[in-house]
C-alpha positions as CSV (number, residue, x, y, z in Angstrom):
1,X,-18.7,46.3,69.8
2,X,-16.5,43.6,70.2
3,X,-17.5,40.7,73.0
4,X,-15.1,37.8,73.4
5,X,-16.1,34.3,75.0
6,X,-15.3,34.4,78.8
7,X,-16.2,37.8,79.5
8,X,-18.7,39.1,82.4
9,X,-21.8,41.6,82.2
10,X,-24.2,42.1,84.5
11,X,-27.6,44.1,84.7
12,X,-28.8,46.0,87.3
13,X,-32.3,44.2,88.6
14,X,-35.2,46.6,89.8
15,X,-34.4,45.7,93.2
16,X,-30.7,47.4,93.2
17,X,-28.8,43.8,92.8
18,X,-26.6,42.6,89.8
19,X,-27.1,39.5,88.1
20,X,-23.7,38.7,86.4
21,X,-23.4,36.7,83.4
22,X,-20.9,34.9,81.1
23,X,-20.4,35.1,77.6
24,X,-20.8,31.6,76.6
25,X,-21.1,32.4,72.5
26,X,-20.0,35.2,70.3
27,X,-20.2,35.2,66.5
28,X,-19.3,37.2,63.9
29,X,-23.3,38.2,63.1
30,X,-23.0,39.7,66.8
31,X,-25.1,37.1,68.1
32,X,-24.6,36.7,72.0
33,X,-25.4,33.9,74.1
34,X,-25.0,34.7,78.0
35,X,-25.4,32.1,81.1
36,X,-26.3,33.4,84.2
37,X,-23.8,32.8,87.0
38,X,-26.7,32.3,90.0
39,X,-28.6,30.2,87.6
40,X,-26.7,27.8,85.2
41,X,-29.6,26.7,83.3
42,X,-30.7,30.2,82.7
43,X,-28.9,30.9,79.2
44,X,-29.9,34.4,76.9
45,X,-29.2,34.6,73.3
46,X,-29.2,38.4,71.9
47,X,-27.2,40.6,69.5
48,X,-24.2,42.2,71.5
49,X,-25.6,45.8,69.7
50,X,-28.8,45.4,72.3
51,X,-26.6,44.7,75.3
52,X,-26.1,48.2,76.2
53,X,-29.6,49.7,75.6
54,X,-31.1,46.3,77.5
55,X,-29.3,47.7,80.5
56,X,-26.4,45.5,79.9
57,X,-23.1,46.6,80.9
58,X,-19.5,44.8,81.1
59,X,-18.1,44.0,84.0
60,X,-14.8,42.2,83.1
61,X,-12.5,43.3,80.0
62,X,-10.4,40.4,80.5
63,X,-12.2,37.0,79.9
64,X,-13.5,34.8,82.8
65,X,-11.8,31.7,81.2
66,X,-8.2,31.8,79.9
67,X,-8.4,30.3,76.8
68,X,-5.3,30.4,75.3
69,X,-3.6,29.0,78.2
70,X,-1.2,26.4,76.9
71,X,-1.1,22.6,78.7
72,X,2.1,22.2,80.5
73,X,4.4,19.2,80.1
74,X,4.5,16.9,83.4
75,X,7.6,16.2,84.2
76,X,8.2,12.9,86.2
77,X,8.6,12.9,89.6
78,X,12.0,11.9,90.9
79,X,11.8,8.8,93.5
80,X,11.4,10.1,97.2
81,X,14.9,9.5,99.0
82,X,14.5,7.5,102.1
83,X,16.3,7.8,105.4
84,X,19.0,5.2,105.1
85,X,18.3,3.9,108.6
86,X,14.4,2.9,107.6
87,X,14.0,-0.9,107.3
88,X,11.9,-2.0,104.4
89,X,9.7,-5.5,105.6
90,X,8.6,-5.7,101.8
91,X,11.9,-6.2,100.3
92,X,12.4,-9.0,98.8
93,X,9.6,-11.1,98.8
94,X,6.5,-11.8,96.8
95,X,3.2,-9.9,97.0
96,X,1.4,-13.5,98.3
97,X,3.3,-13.6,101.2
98,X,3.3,-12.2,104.7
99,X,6.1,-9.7,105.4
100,X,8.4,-11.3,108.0
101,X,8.7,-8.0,110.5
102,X,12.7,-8.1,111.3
103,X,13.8,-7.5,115.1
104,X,14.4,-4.0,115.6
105,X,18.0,-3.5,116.1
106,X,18.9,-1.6,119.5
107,X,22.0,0.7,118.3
108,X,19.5,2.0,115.4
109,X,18.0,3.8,118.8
């Protein structure tokens, strides 16, 4: 049986819920180690031949966790356009000074 990292299984408890895990490790020896979803620091180590006959059954083909997702490039973002009618107080002085607020000009409104 073949179990990738990523995938879910759950067991059935005695009380009719599922506890759902996550393949955390899978070797070649068939050695399994699952983390509990509910509980984090609740991990299981156990050959993936006992899953099934522990009650064990798989709830996700597909893994949980893409891992062969590629990182995309970040591509710079362009400089935000202004209104051409926006007055800018900071430009043209230092970063020590006070801005000098401009009058407002009455045909801008």
């Amino acid at each position: 049986m073949q179990i990738q990292v990523g995938e879910t299984w759950g067991k059935r408890q005695s009380t009719g819920s599922v506890t759902v895990y996550l393949v955390l490790k899978s070797d070649r020896r068939g050695k399994v180690t699952l983390q509990n979803l509910k509980m984090p620091t609740s991990i299981i180590e156990t050959k993936g031949d006992k899953l099934e006959s522990d009650g064990y059954f798989r709830v996700s083909d597909t893994p949980y966790v893409n891992l062969s997702s590629k990182r995309s490039v970040r591509t710079p973002i362009d400089k935000i356009a202004r209104c051409p009618r926006t007055i800018d107080i900071f430009e043209g002085r230092a970063d020590s000074e006070f801005p000098s607020i401009p009058q407002i000009q009455p045909e801008l409104f």
